[in-house]
C-alpha positions in Angstrom: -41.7 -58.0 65.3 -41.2 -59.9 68.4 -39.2 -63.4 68.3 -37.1 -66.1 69.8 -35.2 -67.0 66.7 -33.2 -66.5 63.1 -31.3 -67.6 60.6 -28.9 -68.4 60.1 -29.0 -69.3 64.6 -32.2 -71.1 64.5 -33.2 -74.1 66.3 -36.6 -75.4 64.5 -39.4 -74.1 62.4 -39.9 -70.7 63.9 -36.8 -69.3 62.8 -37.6 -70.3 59.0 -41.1 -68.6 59.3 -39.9 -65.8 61.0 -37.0 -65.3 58.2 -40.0 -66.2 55.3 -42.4 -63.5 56.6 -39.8 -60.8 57.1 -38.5 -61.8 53.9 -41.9 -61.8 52.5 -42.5 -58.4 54.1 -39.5 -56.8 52.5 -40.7 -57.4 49.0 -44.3 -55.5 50.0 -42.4 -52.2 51.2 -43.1 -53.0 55.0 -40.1 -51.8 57.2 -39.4 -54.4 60.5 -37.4 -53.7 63.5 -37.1 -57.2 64.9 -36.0 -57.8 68.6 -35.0 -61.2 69.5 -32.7 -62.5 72.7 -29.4 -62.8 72.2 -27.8 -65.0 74.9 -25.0 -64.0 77.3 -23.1 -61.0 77.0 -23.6 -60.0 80.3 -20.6 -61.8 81.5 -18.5 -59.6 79.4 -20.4 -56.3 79.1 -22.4 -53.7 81.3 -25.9 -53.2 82.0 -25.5 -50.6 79.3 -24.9 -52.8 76.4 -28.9 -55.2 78.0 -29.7 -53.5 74.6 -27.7 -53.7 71.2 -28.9 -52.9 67.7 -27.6 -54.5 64.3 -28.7 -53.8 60.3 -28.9 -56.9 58.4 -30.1 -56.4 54.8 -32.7 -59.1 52.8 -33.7 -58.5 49.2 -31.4 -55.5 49.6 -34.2 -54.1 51.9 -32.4 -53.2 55.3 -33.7 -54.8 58.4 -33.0 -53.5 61.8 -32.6 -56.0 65.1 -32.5 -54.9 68.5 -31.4 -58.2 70.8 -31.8 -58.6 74.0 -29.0 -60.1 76.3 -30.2 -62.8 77.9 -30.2 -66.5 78.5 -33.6 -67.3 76.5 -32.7 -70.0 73.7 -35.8 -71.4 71.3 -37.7 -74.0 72.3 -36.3 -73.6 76.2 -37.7 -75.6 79.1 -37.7 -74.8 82.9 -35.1 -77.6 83.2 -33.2 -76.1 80.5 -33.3 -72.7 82.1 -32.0 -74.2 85.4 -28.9 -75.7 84.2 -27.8 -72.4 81.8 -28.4 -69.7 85.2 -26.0 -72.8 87.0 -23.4 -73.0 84.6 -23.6 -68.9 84.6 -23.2 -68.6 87.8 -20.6 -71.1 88.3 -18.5 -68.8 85.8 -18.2 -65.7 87.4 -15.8 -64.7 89.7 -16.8 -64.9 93.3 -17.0 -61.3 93.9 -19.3 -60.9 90.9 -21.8 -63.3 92.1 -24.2 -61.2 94.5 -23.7 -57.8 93.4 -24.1 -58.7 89.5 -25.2 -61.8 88.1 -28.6 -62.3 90.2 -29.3 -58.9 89.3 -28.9 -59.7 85.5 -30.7 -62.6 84.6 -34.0 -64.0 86.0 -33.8 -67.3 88.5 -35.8 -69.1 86.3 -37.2 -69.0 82.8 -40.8 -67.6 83.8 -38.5 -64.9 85.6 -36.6 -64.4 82.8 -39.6 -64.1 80.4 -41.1 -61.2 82.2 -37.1 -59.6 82.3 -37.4 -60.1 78.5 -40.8 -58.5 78.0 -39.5 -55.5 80.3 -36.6 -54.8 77.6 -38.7 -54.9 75.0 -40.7 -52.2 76.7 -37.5 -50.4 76.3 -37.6 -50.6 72.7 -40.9 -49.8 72.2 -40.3 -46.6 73.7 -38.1 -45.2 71.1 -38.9 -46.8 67.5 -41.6 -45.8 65.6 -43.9 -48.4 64.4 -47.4 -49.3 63.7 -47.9 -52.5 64.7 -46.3 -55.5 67.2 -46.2 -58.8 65.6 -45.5 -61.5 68.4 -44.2 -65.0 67.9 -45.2 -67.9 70.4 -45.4 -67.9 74.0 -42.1 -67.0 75.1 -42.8 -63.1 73.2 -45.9 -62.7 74.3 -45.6 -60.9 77.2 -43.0 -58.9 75.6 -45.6 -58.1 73.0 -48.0 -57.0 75.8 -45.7 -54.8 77.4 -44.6 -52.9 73.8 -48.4 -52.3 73.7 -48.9 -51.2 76.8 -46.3 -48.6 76.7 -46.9 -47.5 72.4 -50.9 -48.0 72.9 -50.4 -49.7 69.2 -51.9 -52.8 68.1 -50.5 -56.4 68.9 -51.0 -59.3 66.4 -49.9 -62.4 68.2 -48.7 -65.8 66.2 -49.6 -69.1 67.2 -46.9 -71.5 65.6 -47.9 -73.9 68.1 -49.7 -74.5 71.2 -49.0 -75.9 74.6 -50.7 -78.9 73.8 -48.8 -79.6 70.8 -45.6 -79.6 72.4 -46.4 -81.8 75.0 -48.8 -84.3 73.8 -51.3 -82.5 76.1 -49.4 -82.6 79.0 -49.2 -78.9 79.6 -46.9 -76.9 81.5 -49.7 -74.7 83.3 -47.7 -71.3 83.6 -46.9 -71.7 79.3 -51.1 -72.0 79.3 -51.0 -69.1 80.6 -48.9 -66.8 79.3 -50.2 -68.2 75.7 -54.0 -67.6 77.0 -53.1 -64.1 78.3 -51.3 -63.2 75.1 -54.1 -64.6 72.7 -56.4 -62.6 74.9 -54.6 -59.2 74.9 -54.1 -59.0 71.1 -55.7 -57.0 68.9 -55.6 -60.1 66.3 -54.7 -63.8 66.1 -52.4 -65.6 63.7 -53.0 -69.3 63.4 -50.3 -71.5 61.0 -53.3 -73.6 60.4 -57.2 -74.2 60.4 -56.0 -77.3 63.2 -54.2 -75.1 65.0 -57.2 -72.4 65.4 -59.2 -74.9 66.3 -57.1 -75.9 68.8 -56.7 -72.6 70.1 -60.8 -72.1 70.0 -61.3 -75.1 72.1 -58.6 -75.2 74.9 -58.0 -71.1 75.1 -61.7 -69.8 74.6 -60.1 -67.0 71.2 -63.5 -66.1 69.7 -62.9 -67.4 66.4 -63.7 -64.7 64.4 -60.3 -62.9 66.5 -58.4 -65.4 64.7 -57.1 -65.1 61.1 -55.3 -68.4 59.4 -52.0 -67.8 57.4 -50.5 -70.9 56.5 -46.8 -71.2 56.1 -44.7 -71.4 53.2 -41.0 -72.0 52.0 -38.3 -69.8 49.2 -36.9 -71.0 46.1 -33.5 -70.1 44.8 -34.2 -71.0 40.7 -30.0 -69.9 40.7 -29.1 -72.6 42.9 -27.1 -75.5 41.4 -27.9 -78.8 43.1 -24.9 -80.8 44.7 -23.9 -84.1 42.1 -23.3 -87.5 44.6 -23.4 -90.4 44.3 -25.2 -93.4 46.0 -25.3 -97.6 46.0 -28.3 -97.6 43.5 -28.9 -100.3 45.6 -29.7 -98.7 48.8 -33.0 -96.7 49.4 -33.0 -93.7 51.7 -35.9 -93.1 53.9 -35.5 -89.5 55.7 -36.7 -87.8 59.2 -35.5 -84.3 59.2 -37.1 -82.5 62.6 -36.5 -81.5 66.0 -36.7 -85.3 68.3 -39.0 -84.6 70.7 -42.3 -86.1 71.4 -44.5 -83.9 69.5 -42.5 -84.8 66.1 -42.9 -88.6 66.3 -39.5 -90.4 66.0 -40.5 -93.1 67.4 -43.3 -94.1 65.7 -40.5 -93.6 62.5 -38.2 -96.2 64.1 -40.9 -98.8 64.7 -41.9 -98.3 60.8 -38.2 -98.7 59.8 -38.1 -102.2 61.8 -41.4 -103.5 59.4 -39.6 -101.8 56.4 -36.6 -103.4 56.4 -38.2 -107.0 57.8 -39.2 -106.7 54.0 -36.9 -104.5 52.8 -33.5 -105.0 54.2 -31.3 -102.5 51.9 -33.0 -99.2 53.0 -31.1 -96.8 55.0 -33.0 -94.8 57.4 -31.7 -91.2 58.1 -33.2 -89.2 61.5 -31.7 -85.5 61.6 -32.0 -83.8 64.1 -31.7 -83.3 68.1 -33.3 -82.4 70.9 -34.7 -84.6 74.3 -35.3 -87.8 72.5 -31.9 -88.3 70.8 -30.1 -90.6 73.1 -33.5 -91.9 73.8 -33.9 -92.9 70.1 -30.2 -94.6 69.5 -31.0 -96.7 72.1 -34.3 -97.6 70.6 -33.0 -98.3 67.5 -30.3 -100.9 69.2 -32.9 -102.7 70.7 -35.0 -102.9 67.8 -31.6 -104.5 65.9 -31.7 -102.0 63.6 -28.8 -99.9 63.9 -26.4 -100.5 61.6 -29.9 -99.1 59.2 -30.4 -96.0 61.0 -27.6 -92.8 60.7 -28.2 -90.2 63.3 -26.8 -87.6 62.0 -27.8 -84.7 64.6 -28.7 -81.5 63.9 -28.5 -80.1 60.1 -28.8 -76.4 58.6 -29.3 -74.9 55.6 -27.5 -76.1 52.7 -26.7 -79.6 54.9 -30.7 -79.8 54.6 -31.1 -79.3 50.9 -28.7 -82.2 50.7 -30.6 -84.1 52.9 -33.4 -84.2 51.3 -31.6 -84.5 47.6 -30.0 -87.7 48.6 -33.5 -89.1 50.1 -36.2 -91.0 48.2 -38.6 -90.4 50.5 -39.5 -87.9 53.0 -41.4 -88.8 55.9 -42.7 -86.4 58.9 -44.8 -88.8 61.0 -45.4 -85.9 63.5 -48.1 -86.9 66.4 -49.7 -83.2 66.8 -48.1 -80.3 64.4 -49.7 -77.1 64.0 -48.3 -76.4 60.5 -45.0 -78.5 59.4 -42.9 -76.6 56.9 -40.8 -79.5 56.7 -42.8 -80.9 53.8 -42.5 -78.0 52.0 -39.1 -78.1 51.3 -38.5 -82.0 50.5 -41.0 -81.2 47.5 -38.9 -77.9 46.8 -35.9 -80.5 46.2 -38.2 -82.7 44.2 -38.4 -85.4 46.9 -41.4 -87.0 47.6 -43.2 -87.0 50.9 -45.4 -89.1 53.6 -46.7 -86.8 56.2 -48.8 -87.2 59.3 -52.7 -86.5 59.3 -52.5 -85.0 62.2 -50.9 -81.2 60.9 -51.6 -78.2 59.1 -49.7 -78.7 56.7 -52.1 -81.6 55.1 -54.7 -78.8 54.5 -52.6 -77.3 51.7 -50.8 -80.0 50.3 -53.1 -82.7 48.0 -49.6 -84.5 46.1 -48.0 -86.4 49.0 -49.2 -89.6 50.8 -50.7 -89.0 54.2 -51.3 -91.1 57.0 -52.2 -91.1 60.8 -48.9 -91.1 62.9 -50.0 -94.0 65.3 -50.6 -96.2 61.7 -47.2 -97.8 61.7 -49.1 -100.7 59.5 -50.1 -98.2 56.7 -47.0 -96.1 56.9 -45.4 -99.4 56.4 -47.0 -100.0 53.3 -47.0 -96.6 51.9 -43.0 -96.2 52.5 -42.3 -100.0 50.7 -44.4 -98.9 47.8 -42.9 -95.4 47.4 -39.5 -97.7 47.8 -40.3 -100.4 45.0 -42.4 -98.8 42.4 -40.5 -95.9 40.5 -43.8 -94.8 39.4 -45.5 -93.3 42.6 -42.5 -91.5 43.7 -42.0 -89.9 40.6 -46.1 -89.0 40.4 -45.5 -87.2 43.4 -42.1 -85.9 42.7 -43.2 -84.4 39.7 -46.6 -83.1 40.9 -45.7 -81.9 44.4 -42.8 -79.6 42.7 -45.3 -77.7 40.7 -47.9 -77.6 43.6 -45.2 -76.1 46.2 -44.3 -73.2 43.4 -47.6 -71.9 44.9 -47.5 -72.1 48.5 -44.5 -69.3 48.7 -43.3 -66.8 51.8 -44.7 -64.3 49.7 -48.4 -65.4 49.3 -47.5 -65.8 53.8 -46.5 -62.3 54.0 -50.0 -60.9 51.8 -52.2 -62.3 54.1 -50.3 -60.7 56.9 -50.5 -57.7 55.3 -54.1 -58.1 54.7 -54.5 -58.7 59.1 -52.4 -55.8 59.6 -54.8 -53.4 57.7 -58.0 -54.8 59.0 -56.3 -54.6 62.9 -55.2 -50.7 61.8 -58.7 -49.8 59.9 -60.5 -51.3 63.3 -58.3 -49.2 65.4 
């Protein structure tokens, strides 16, 4: 299994899914050696130690990871790339420079992308395994190159697209390597039914090549939930997601000005970062809302469950998302939820308010009503709890196994 991230160093969604499936996996007697990068050690080690292997162990199930060294982080851009080779370069010595750092690490990310995929052909040459399961674009190549050298089947993932991360706005050389990828495997993974239909119409993937395994999330029945405290006057209105354009911030910060126009004792809570974050402080200045909205940057694991405990409503107004586990877990800690249309998620879920993402009228409406009427909140509070028992990591990892038989019968 071929990926960018996981827990408990995770960065978004991918990580979580990656850490469901394999957890999912464990429980079906499936064995995974999972590669991932690992950034920088270079600095401090030799060429020897590109490679390094740890044993982790879930569901008392060991699980082996070779990582890669290198400068790959999820959810990288080009620009992002840039400024991390810079700041490597700038910390080596002088006499390093030539004969070792430019040899290490690629000039830019594309560079480094085909560096990574070369490692991984590394690996491939001395496990044993039966199949390569590759996440996103940034392990694709790596999963073309671990066929290539094994001759064994690749299943690629699809988490989400190009087009989804950039409102359609593509980055060409990403098309690409996605397109290449999709086209090379044996079998397609798509989060959702929008998703595959995204990738039928802007990549060409005969449909039939593509198999749709929707997400799902964990439950911990032995977990005791956190006691606090809040004004029972205040409502909480939560945005838990990465800010960037394809997760909607900002249509969540124009709602919270109508809110509290009517409303003016809700608090609105946006965690999480990325390359809107300053962008969406000032925002929330200029729309004289501030003193409303917490920023409260990035949040993990049990900071999470907490989040969305303390919350009375859950809201993931994302513009284009493939899947959205998000959702998932604000029902898992019996809080309600207001998601976007315009996501895969949607397709599973039928107790939690919906609503197109550009709507800031109705998603107005829906979050006051949620806010003043106990009833609807705990309607979905109650129903959405049992409905999420269903859509499990487990039920995920099946239907995985079920493409990795039909990939291994073909072959």
């Amino acid at each position: 299994m071929l990926g960018w991230e996981f827990p408990p160093h995770s960065r978004g969604g991918l990580g979580t899914a990656c850490h469901g499936l394999t957890k999912g996996l464990s429980t079906k007697n499936v064995d995974v050696v999972f590669v991932l990068p690992k950034g920088k050690r270079s600095a401090e080690s030799s060429h020897i130690n590109m490679i390094f292997t740890e044993n982790l162990y879930i569901e008392n199930k060991k699980l082996k990871f070779h990582h890669i060294d290198t400068m790959l982080y999820p959810y990288m851009t080009s620009e992002e790339y840039k400024k991390e080779y810079s700041k490597h370069i700038r910390e080596l010595a002088q006499r390093e420079r030539d004969e070792y750092a430019e040899s290490i690490y690629g000039k830019d990310l594309f560079e480094e992308v085909e560096r990574f995929a070369d490692k991984v052909k590394v690996v491939a040459s001395f496990e044993d395994f039966d199949i390569i399961h590759a996440h996103d674009w940034m392990t694709y190549k790596a999963g073309v190159s671990a066929k290539e050298k094994s001759g064994k089947p690749l299943v690629v993932h699809m988490h989400a697209t190009e087009f989804d991360r950039t409102g359609g706005n593509v980055n060409q050389h990403v098309y690409d390597i996605e397109r290449y990828g999709m086209h090379m495997a044996d079998k397609v993974i798509a989060v959702s039914n929008f998703t595959k239909d995204k990738v039928v119409h802007h990549y060409g993937i005969d449909p039939s090549k593509i198999q749709v395994v929707h997400n799902g999330v964990y439950f911990n029945d032995n977990e005791v939930k956190q006691e606090f405290t809040k004004n029972e006057n205040e409502k909480i209105v939560l945005f838990l997601g990465r800010l960037t354009l394809q997760k909607g911030p900002d249509y969540f910060l124009e709602t919270a000005k109508r809110v509290l126009d009517m409303m003016p004792n809700v608090r609105f809570v946006v965690a999480g970062s990325g390359d809107m974050y300053g962008r969406m402080i000032e925002r929330a200045a200029d729309l004289g809302i501030g003193k409303n909205v917490l920023f409260t940057g990035h949040l993990t694991g049990r900071e999470k469950d907490l989040a969305y405990q303390m919350a009375d409503l859950y809201v993931m107004p994302s513009v284009s998302e493939p899947f959205g586990i998000t959702p998932l877990e604000s029902m898992k800690n019996d809080t309600p939820v207001l998601m976007s249309k315009q996501s895969g998620v949607s397709e599973v879920v039928r107790n939690a308010l919906k609503v197109d993402f550009w709507d800031i009228d109705e998603m107005t409406n829906k979050i006051v009503s949620v806010l003043k009427y106990n009833s609807i909140g705990d309607m979905l509070r109650t129903d959405g709890k049992t409905e999420v028992r269903a859509l499990t990591w487990d039920v995920a990892a099946e239907k995985c196994m079920d493409v990795y038989d039909e990939v291994l019968r073909t072959r």
